[in-house]
PLY file of the C-alpha trace (Angstrom):
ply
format ascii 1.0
element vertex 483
property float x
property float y
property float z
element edge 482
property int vertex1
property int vertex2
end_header
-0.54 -17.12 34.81
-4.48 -16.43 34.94
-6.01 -16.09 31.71
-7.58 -12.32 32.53
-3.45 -11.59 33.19
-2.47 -12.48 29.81
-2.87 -8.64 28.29
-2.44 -5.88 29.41
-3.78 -2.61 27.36
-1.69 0.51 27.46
-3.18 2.89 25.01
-5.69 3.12 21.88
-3.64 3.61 18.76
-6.68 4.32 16.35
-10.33 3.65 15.17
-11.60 2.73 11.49
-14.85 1.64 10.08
-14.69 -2.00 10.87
-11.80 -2.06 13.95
-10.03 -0.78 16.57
-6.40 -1.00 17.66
-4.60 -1.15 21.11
-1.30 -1.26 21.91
-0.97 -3.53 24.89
1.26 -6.17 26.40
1.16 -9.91 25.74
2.26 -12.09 29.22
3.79 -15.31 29.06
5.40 -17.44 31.71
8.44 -16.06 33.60
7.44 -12.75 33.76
8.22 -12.75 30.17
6.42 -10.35 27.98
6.21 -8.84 24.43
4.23 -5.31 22.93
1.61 -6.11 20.67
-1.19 -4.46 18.54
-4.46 -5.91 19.49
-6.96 -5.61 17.09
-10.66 -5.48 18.32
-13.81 -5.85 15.63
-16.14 -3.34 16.67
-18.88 -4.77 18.81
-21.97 -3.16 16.70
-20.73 -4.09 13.45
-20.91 -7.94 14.60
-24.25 -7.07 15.52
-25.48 -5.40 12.44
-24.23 -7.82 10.20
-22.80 -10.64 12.36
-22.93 -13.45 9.38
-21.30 -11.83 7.38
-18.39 -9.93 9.68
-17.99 -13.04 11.32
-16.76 -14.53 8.40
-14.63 -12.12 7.04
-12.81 -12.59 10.53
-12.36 -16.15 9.88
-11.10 -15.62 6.58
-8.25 -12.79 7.99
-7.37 -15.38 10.72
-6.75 -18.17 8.70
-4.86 -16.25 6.57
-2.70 -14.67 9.03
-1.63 -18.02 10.45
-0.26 -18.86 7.21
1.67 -16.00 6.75
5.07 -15.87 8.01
7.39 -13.23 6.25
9.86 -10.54 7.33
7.20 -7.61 5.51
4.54 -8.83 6.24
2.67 -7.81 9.94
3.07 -11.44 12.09
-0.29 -12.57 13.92
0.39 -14.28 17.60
-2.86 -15.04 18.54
-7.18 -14.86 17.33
-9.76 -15.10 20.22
-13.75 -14.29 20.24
-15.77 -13.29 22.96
-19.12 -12.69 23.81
-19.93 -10.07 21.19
-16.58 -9.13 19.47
-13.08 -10.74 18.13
-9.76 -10.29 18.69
-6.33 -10.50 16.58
-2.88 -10.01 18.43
-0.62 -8.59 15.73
2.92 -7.99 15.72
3.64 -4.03 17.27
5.51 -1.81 14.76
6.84 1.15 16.50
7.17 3.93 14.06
4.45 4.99 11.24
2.33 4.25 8.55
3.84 5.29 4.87
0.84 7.27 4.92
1.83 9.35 7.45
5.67 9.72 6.20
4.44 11.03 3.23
2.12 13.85 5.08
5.12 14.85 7.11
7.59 14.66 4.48
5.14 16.64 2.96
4.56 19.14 5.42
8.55 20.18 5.83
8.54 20.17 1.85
10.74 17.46 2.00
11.07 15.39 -1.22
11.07 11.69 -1.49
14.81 10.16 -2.08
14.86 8.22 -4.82
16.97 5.30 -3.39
14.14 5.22 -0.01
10.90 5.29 -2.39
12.75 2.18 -4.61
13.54 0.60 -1.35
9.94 0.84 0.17
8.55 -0.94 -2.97
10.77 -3.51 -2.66
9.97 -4.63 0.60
6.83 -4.60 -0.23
6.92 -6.62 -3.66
8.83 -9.29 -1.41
6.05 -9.45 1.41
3.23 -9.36 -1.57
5.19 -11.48 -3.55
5.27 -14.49 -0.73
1.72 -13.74 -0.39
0.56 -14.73 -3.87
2.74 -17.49 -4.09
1.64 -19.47 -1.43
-0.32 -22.73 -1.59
-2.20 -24.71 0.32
-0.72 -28.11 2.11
-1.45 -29.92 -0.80
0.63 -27.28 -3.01
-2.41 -25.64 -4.52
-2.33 -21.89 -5.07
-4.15 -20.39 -2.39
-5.05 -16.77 -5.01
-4.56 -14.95 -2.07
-4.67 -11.01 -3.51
-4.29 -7.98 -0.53
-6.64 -5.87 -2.16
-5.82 -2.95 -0.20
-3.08 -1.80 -0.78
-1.95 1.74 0.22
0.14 3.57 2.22
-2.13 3.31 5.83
-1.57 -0.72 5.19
2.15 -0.06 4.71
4.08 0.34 7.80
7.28 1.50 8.59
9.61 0.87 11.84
12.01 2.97 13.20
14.83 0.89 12.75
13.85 0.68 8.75
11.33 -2.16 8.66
8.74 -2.06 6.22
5.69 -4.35 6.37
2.13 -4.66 4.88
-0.84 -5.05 7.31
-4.43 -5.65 7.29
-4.99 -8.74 5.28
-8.42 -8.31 6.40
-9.66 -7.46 2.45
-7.46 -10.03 1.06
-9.16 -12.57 -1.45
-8.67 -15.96 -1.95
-10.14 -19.04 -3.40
-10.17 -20.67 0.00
-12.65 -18.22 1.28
-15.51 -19.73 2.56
-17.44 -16.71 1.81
-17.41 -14.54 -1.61
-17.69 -10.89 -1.18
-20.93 -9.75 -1.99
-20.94 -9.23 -5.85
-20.53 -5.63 -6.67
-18.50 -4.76 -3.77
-15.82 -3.37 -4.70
-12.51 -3.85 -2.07
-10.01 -1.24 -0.70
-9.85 2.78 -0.88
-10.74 3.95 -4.30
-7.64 5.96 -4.50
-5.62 3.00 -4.47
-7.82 0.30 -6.37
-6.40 -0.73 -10.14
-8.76 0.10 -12.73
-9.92 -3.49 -13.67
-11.63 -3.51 -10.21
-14.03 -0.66 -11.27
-15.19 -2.98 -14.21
-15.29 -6.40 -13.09
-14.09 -6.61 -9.31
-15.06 -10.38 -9.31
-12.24 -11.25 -11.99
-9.52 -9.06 -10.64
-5.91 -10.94 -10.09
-2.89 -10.31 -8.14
-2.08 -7.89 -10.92
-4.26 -5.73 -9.18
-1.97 -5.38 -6.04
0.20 -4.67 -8.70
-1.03 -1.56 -9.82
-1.63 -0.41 -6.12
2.02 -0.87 -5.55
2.50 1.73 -8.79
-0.09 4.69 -7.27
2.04 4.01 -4.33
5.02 4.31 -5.93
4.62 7.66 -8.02
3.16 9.56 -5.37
6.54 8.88 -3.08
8.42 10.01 -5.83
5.89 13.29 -6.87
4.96 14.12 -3.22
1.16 14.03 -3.85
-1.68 12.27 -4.34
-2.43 10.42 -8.20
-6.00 9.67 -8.43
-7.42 11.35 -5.20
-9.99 13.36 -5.88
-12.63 15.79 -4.26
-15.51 12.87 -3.77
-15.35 9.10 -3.45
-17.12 9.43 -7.14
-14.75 11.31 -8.91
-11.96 9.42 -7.12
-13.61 6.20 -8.59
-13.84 7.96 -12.04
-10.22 8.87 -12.24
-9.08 5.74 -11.71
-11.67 4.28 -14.47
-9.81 6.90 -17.21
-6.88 5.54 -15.60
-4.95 8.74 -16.82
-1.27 8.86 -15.54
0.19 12.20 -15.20
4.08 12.87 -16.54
5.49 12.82 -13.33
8.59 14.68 -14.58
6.43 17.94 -14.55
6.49 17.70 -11.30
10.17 16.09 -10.66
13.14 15.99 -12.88
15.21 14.24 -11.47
13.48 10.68 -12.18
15.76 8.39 -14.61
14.54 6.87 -18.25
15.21 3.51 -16.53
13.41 3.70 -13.26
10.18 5.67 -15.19
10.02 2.63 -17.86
9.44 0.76 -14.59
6.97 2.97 -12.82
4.79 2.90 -16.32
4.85 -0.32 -16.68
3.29 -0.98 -13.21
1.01 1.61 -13.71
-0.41 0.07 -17.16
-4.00 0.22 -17.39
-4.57 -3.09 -18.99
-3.30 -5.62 -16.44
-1.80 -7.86 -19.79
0.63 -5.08 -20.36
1.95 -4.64 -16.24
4.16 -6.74 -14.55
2.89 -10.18 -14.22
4.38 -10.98 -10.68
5.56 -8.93 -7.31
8.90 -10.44 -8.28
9.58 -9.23 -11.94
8.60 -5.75 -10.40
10.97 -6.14 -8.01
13.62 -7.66 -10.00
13.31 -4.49 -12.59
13.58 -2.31 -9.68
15.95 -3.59 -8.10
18.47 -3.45 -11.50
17.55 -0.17 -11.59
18.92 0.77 -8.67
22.26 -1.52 -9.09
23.01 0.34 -12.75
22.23 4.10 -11.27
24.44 3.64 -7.86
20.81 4.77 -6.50
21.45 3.70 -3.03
18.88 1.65 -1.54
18.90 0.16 2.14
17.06 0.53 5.48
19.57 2.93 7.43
18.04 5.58 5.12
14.82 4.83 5.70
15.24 4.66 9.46
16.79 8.14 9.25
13.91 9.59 7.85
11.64 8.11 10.15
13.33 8.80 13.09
13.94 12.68 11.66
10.32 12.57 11.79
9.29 11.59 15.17
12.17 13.46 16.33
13.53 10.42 18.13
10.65 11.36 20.74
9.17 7.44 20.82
7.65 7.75 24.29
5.40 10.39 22.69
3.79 8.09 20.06
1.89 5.61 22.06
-1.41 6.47 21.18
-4.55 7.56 23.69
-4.69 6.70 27.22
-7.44 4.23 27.29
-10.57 5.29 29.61
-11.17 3.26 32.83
-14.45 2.09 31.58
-13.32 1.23 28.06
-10.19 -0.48 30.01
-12.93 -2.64 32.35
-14.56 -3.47 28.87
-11.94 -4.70 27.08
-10.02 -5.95 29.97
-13.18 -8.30 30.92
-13.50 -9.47 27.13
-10.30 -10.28 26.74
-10.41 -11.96 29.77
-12.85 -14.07 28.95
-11.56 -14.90 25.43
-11.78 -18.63 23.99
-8.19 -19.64 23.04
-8.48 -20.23 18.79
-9.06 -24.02 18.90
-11.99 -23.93 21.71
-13.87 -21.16 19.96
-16.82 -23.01 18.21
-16.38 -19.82 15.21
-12.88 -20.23 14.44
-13.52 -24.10 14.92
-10.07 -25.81 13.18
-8.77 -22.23 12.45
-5.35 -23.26 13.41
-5.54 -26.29 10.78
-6.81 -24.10 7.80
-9.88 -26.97 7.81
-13.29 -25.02 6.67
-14.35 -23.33 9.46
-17.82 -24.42 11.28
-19.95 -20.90 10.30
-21.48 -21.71 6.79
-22.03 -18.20 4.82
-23.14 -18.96 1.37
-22.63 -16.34 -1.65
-26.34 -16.92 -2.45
-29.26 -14.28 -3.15
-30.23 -14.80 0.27
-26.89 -13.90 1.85
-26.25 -11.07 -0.43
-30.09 -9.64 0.38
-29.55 -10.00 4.41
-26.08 -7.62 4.16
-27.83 -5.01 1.35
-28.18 -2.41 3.97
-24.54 -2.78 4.85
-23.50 -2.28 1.26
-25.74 0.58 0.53
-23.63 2.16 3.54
-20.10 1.30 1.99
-20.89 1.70 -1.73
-23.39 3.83 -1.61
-23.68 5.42 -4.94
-21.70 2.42 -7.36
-23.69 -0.22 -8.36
-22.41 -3.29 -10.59
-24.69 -4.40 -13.57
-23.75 -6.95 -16.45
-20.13 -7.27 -16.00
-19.47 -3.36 -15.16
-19.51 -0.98 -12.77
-22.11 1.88 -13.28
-23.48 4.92 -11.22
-27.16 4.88 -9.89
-29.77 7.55 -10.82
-28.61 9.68 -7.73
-25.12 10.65 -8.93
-26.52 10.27 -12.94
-28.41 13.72 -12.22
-25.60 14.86 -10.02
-23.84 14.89 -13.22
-25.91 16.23 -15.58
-26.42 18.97 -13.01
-22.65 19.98 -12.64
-22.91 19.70 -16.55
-25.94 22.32 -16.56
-23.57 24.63 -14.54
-20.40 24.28 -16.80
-22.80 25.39 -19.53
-23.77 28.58 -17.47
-20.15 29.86 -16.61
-19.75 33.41 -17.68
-16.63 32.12 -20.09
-17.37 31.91 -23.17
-14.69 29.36 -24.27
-15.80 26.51 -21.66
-17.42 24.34 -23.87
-18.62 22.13 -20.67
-16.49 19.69 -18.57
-12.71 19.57 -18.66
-11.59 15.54 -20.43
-9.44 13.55 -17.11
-6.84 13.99 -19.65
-7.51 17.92 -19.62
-8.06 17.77 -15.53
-4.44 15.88 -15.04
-2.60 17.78 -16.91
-3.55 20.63 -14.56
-3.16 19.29 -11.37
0.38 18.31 -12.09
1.24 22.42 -11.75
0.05 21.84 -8.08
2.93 22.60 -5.66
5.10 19.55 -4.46
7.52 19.02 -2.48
11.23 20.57 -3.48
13.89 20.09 -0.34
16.37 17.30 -0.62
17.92 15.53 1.77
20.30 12.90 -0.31
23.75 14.99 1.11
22.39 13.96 4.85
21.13 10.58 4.43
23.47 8.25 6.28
24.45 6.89 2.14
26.28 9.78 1.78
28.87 8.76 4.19
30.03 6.10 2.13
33.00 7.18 -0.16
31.95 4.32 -2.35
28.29 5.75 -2.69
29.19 8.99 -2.74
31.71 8.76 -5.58
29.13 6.22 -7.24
26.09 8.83 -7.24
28.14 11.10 -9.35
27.40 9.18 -12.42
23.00 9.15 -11.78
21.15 11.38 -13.13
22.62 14.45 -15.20
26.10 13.89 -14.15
25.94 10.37 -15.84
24.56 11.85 -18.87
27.26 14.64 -18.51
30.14 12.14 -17.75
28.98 9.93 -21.02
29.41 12.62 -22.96
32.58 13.85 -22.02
34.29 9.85 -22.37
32.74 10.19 -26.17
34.65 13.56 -26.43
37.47 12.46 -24.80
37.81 9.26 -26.75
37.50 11.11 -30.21
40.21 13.33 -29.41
42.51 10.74 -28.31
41.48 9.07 -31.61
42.65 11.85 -33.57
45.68 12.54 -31.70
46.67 8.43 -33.07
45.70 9.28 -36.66
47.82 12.50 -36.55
51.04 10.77 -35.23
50.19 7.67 -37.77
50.64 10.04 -40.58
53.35 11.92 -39.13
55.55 8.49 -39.16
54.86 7.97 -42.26
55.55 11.36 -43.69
58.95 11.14 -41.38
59.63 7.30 -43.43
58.95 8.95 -46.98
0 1
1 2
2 3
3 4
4 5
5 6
6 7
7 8
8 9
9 10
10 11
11 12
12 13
13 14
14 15
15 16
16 17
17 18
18 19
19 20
20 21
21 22
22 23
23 24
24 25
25 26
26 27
27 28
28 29
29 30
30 31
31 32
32 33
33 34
34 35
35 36
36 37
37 38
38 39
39 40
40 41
41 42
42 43
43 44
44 45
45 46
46 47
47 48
48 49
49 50
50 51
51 52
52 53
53 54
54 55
55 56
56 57
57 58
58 59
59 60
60 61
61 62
62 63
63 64
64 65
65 66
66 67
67 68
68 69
69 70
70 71
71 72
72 73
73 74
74 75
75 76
76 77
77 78
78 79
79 80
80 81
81 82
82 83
83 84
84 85
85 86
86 87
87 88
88 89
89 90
90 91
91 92
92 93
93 94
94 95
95 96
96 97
97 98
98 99
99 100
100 101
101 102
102 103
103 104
104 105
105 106
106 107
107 108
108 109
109 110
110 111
111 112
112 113
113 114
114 115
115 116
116 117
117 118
118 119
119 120
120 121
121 122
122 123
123 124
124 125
125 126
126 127
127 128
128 129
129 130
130 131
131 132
132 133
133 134
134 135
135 136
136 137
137 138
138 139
139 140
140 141
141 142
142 143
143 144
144 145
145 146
146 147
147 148
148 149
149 150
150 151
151 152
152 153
153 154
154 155
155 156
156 157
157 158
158 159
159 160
160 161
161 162
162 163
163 164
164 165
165 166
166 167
167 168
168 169
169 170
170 171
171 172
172 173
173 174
174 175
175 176
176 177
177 178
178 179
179 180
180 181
181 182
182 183
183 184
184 185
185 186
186 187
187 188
188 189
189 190
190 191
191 192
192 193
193 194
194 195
195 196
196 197
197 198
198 199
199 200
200 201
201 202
202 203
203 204
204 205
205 206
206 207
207 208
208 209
209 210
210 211
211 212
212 213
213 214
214 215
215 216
216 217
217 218
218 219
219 220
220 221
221 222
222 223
223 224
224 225
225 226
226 227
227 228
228 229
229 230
230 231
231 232
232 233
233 234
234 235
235 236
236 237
237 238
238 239
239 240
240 241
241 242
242 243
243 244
244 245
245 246
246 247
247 248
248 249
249 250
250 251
251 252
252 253
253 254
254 255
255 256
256 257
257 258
258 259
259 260
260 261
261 262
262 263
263 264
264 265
265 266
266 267
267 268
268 269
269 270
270 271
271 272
272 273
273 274
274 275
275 276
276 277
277 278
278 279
279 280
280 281
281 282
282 283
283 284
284 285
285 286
286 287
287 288
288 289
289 290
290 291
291 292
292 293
293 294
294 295
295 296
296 297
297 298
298 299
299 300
300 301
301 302
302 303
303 304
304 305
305 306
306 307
307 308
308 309
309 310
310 311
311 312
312 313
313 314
314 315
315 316
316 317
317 318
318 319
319 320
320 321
321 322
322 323
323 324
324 325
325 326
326 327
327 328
328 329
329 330
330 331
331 332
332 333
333 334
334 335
335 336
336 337
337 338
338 339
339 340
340 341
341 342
342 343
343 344
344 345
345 346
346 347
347 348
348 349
349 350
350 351
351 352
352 353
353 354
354 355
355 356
356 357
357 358
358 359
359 360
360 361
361 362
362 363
363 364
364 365
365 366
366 367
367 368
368 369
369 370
370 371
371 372
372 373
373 374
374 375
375 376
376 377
377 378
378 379
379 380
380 381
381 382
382 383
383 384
384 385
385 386
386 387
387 388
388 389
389 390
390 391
391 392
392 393
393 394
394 395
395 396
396 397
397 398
398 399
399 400
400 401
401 402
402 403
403 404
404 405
405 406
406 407
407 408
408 409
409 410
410 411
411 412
412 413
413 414
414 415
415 416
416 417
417 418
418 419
419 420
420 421
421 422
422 423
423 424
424 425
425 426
426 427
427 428
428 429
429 430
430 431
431 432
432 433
433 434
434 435
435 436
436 437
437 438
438 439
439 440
440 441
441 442
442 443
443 444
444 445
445 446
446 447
447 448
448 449
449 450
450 451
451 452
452 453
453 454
454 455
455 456
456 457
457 458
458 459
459 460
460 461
461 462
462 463
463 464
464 465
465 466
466 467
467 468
468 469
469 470
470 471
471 472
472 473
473 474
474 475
475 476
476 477
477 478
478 479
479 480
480 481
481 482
């Protein structure tokens, strides 16, 4: 088959800041072919800053060709044209968690237990393969995501869940740091070691992102979002953890202990690995008879779209944008003839030579200024420039002003959690529905979760003392009878 026949584009599933995605077809011999997400760099980003972008592209593709696990997003193929790039990525029909949540969300639908727990496990095992791996030598490749949140989480409609976008990820093997001070993923999401020292986070990191994602399935809102990127990036700092069971009750001793603990501020006192998080979790569930597996999931999702898949395939893609990308794609250079992803394939060094110097770091300023605008990084620690400085002592000025007299200026993140946790969340379950419930096994199982199990506890202690009593009485009634 001719090379400008091996995709074909269908639709335009969505636009950030650094990419575009299309759904599209793959071709292969025999007629044969397979529905793909191809991921496009955008053209005037390689332009503005084509060092630079060019070698965070590198980095993602050699990455992605050395990850091969069931929750994580597969790659099939890298190209470059012209003036852009090109990953093929595995096609997930269904939705981001991101989305789930908003239309769980918007029916006032809470969160089951059993589905939240069995999201984060899926993704503890794809994260978990991800910082283990190692190099062909068997050295520790550091690989951390770095962005994780629910848009990067994605979830099929037959109950797959897998992590995307390694396109943030860190790891020793990069060729090129990140520009020191930039600080990696949405600020919502980031742990709070990465607003001190980004350059000496660890995979514990990830960790914590796994947490915020965690507690806001179970609450039905957002943890550290805040009005402003700023104040977003200050919350996390205080790193102040609402008690979630102001906003839900239902939420075990066991499975909380869990969801603190991955939530710890200082990274020594979280879960070291993806795997003793999931391990925890995953006892959890066993000792509560919380019922954890993908039918549920699948329900949910498919509940959601209304089983209406046809209607989810994104934009129709212009005739001009289809010429464009039809004629780049056409002329793209298979990975190992392309002289930027040189020995891509291999994992060799690739040919483009970035270095982390003053140099480098000066000719992508402007490009920082426009991502992390108002955070600088000084000495070890991240610190706000002059701009949002007198921002603050402005909104300061104003608390002082207020017409009541108790305000005695602005509220502590302590003060300013504790309120938002009265914010209304989600309240309809949908356990009794949940294709679980069918099973007898389950069913009779759930009974003891919760405060039933506390209940039934209980009444075995009662029970037990009573039937203890009832021995001692007949005891001394035989021996009253024998006297």
């Amino acid at each position: 088959m001719a090379q400008e026949q091996r995709f074909e584009l269908v639709s335009t599933l969505g636009r950030g800041g650094m990419a575009e995605v299309f759904l599209g077809w793959m071709h292969s011999v025999g007629g044969l072919r397979r529905k793909v997400a191809i991921k496009r760099i955008l053209p005037e980003l390689i332009q503005k800053q084509s060092k630079l972008f060019q070698q965070m592209f590198v980095d993602e593709a050699r990455l992605a060709f050395q990850l091969e696990h069931d929750n994580i997003v597969r790659v099939y193929d890298v190209g470059q044209t012209s003036n852009t790039f090109f990953i093929v990525m595995e096609y997930i029909e269904g939705f981001d968690l991101k989305s789930v949540m908003e239309k769980l969300r918007t029916n006032n639908t809470i969160f089951p237990l059993g589905v939240a727990i069995y999201i984060t496990l899926q993704v503890c095992a794809g994260l978990g393969y991800a910082h283990s791996l190692t190099d062909a030598e068997g050295k520790p490749l550091g690989l951390i995501h770095n962005d994780i949140s629910p848009p990067n989480i994605l979830i099929g409609r037959h109950g797959e869940v897998k992590v995307a976008d390694f396109g943030l990820s860190d790891a020793r093997s990069n060729d090129v740091s990140t520009p020191e001070g930039m600080i990696k993923g949405k600020f919502a999401y980031i742990s709070p070691e990465s607003t001190k020292n980004p350059p000496a986070i660890t995979s514990r990191s990830d960790i914590f992102s796994i947490g915020i994602c965690l507690w806001e399935m179970l609450a039905g809102r957002r943890l550290f979002q805040r009005s402003t990127d700023i104040e977003t990036f200050k919350a996390v700092k205080a790193c102040v953890i609402p008690d979630i069971r102001r906003i839900r009750n239902d939420i075990p001793d066991e499975l909380l202990k869990v969801l603190y603990k991955a939530l710890a501020p200082n990274p020594d006192d979280r879960y070291q690995t993806c795997e003793s998080l999931y391990l925890d979790l995953a006892s959890v569930a066993t000792a509560l008879a919380i019922p954890i597996n993908r039918f549920d999931l699948a329900w949910i999702v498919n509940d959601l779209a209304d089983n209406r898949w046809s209607e989810f395939g994104g934009e129709k893609v212009s005739e001009a944008m289809q010429k464009t990308l039809q004629d780049e794609l056409g002329g793209m250079l298979p990975p190992g003839d392309a002289e930027i992803l040189g020995e891509i394939v291999t994992g060799v060094s690739v040919a483009v030579d970035v270095k982390s110097s003053e140099q480098a770091i000066a000719q992508n300023a402007n490009w920082l200024n426009d991502v992390f605008d108002e955070v600088g990084f000084e000495d070890g620690a991240v610190v706000f420039t002059d701009k949002e400085k007198e921002k603050e002592k402005q909104d300061a000025t104003k608390a002082s002003d207020t017409s009541n007299p108790s305000a005695n200026g602005p509220k502590t993140a302590a003060e300013i959690a504790a309120q938002e946790v009265t914010q209304d969340s989600p309240t309809r379950r949908i356990n009794d529905i949940l294709p679980s419930s069918k099973s007898v096994l389950i069913s009779r199982a759930s009974m003891v979760s919760g405060p039933h199990r506390h209940l039934r506890s209980a009444c075995y202690v009662l029970l037990g003392l009573i039937i203890g009593a009832i021995a001692t009485l007949a005891l001394v009634m035989l021996h009253i009878i024998d006297v």
